[in-house]
C-alpha positions in Angstrom: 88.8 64.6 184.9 90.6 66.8 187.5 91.0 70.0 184.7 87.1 69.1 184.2 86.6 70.0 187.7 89.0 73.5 187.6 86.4 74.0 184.8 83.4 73.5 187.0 85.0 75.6 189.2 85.3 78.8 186.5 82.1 78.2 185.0 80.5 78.6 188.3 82.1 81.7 189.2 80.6 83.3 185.6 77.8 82.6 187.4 77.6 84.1 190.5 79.1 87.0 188.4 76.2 86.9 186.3 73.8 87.5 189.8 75.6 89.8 191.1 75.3 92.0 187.1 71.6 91.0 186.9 69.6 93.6 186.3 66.2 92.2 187.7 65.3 89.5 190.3 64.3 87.0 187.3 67.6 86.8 185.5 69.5 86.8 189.0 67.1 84.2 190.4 68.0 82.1 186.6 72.2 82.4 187.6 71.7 82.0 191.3 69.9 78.5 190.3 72.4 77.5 187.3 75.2 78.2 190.5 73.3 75.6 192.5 72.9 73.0 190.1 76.5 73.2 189.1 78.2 73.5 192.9 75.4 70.9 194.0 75.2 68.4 191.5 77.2 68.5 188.7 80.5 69.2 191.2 79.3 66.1 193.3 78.6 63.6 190.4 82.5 64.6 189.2 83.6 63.7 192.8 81.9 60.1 192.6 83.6 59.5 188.8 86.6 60.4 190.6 86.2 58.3 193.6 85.8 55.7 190.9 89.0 56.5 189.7 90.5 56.6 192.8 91.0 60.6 192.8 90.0 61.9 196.6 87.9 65.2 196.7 91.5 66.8 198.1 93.5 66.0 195.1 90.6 67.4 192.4 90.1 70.1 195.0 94.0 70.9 195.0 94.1 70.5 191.2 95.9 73.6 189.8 94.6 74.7 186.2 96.9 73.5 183.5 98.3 76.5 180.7 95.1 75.1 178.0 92.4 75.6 180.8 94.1 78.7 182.1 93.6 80.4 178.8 90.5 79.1 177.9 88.5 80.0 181.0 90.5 83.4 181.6 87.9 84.9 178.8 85.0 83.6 181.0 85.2 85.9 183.8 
């Protein structure tokens, strides 16, 4: 659950990258939303699993990548 969440994490940084490289308002306005859902929702429904599992927002939010998610997000971005 807590590399799920460093996943969240990369995957939401592809894209704001993907805004920022958009070359009209339409494709930008399509990451900028895809950002919000998953920093808005998705991020907060992992927090309440975790709660569940008694994992506080500061321990997923201190989770350090391991080596597997390291190398398979580092071709994301």
């Amino acid at each position: 659950m807590e590399q799920d969440y460093v996943y969240l994490i990369e995957y939401s940084r592809v894209f704001a990258i993907g805004s920022t490289k958009a070359n009209d308002l339409k494709t930008m306005t399509t990451f900028t939303n895809l950002l919000n859902v998953t920093m808005d929702f998705e991020m907060d429904l992992y927090r309440k699993y975790a709660e569940e599992f008694n994992i506080s927002t500061e321990e997923l939010d201190a989770t350090e990548p391991s080596a597997t998610m390291t190398v398979y997000t580092s071709y994301m971005t």
